[in-house]
C-alpha positions as CSV (number, residue, x, y, z in Angstrom):
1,X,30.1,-54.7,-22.0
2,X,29.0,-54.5,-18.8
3,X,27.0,-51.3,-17.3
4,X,27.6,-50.1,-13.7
5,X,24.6,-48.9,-12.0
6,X,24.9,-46.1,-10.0
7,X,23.5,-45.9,-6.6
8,X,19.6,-44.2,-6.4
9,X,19.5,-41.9,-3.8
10,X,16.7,-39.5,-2.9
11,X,17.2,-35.5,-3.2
12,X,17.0,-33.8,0.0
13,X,13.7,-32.2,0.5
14,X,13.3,-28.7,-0.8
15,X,11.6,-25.6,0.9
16,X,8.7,-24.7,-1.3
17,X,9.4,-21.7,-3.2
18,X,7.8,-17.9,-2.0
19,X,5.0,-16.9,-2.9
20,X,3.2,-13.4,-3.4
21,X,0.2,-13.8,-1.3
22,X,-1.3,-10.5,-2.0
23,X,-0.4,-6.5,-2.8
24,X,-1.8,-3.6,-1.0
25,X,-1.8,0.0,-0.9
26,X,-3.4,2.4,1.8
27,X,-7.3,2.2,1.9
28,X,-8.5,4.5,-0.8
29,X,-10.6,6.2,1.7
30,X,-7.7,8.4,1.1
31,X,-8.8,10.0,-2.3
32,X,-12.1,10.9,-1.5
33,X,-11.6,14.3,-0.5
34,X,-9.2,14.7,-3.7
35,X,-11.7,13.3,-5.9
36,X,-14.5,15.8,-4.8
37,X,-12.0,19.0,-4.4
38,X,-11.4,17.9,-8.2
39,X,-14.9,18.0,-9.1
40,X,-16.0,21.1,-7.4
41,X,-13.0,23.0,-9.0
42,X,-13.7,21.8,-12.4
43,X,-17.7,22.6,-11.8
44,X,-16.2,26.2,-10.2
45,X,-14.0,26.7,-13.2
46,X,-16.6,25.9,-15.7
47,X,-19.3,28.4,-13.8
48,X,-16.8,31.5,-13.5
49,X,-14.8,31.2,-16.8
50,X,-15.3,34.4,-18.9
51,X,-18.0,35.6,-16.7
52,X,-15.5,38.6,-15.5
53,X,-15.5,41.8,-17.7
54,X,-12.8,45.0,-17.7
55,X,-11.4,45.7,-15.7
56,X,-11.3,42.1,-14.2
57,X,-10.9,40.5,-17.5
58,X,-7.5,39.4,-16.7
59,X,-9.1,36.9,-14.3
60,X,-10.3,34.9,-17.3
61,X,-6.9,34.1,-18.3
62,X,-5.9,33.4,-14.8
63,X,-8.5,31.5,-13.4
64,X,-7.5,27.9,-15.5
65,X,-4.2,28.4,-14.5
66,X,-5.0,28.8,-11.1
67,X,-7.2,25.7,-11.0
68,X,-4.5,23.6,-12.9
69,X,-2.4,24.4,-10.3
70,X,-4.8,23.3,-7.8
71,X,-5.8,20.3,-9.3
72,X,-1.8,19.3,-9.5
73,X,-1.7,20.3,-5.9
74,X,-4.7,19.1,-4.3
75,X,-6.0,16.3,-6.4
76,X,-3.1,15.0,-8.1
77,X,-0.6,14.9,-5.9
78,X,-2.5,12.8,-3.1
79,X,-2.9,10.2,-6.2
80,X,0.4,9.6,-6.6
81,X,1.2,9.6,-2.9
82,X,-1.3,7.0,-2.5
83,X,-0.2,4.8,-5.6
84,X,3.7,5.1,-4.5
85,X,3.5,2.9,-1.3
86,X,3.1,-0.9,-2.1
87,X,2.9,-3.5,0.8
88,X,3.2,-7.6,-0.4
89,X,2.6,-9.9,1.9
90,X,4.5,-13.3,0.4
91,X,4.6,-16.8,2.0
92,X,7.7,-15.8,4.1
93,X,8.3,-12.0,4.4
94,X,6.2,-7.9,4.6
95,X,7.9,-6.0,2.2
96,X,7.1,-2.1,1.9
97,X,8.1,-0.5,-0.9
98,X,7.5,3.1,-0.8
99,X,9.6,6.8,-3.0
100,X,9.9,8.3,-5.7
101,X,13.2,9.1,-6.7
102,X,15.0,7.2,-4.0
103,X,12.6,3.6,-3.4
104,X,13.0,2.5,0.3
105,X,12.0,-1.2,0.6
106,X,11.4,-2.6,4.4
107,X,11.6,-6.6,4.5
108,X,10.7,-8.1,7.7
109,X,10.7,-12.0,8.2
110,X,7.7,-14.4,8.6
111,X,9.9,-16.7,10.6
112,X,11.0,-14.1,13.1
113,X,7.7,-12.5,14.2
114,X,6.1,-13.6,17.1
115,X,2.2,-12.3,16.5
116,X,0.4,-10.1,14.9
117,X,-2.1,-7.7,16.4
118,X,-5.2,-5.8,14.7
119,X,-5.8,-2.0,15.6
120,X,-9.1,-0.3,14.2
121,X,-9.7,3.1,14.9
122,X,-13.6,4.7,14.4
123,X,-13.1,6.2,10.7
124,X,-11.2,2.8,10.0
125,X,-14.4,0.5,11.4
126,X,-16.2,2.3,8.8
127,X,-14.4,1.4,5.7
128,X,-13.3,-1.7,6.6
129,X,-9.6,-0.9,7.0
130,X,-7.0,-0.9,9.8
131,X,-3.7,-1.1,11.3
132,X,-1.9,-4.4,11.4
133,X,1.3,-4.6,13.2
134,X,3.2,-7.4,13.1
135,X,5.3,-8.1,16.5
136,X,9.2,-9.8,16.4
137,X,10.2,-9.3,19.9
138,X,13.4,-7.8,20.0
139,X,13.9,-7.6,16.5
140,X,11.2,-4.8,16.2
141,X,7.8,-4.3,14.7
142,X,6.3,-3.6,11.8
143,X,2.9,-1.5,11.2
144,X,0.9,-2.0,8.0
145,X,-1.0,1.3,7.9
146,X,-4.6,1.5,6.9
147,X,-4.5,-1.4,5.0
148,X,-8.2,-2.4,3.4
149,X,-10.1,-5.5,4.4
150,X,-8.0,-5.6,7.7
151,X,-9.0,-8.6,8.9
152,X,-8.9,-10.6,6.1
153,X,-5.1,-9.5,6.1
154,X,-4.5,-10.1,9.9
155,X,-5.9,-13.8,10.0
156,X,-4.1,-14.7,6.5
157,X,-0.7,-13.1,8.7
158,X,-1.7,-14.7,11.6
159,X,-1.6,-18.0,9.7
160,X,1.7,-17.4,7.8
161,X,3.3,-16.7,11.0
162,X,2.2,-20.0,12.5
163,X,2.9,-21.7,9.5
164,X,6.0,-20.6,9.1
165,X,9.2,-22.1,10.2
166,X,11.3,-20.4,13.2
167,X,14.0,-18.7,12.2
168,X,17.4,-19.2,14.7
């Protein structure tokens, strides 16, 4: 019995898969002032809690729900603002994820941007954060807002976008 050998032939080449380069969120210069409103409220609660006597006494009972409140408000609040906006920078795209409820998700394509440009304003120089926006001609633009270690992220998007092929 005789075998027929099929011809070889060699796959086409294949794109190498996406990769998640990194994930960022907003510098967390952003909860400082959170952080120490939280502090001084709990050191204020602690120092006036049952120090008010009749016919104030009803500020005892008022006072830690007024500074749960706050904390909610002011400290809490600005966490989970800052922890719901998510930028990942992959071999190919910027995607922004950002909501609570609804999540909004902004792609924008490595292949159609044309350069990317750093912006650094005084506050930012000083924690090391900045503004990268990311250029696509008529396509638009996208801005990474106060992202941390700014130029670390502009050269590796610099480099994606030269590495990356053009899209048509």
């Amino acid at each position: 019995m005789r075998t027929e050998r099929r011809p070889t032939s060699v796959p086409p080449p294949r794109e190498a898969p996406e990769q998640v380069i990194v994930r960022l969120r907003r510098s967390g210069r952003h909860l400082v002032a959170p952080a120490i409103f939280f502090i001084a409220l709990c050191f204020g609660t602690g120092y006036w809690w049952q120090r008010f006597h009749p016919p104030f006494a009803w500020v005892n009972t008022a006072l830690p729900i007024l500074a749960a409140g706050l904390t909610v408000l002011l400290s809490v609040l600005p966490l989970i603002f800052w922890l719901n906006r998510v930028t990942v920078i992959t071999s190919r795209r910027l995607i922004v994820t950002q909501g609570f409820l609804v999540r909004e998700r902004t792609e924008f394509l490595l292949g159609h941007a044309s350069d990317a440009v750093l912006r650094r304003r005084p506050i930012q120089l000083l924690s090391n954060s900045g503004d990268v926006i990311v250029h696509a001609g008529a396509e638009g633009t996208m801005i990474l807002r106060d992202v941390p270690r700014a130029r670390l992220v502009h050269r590796a998007i610099s480099d994606l976008i030269e590495q990356s092929p053009r899209a048509s």
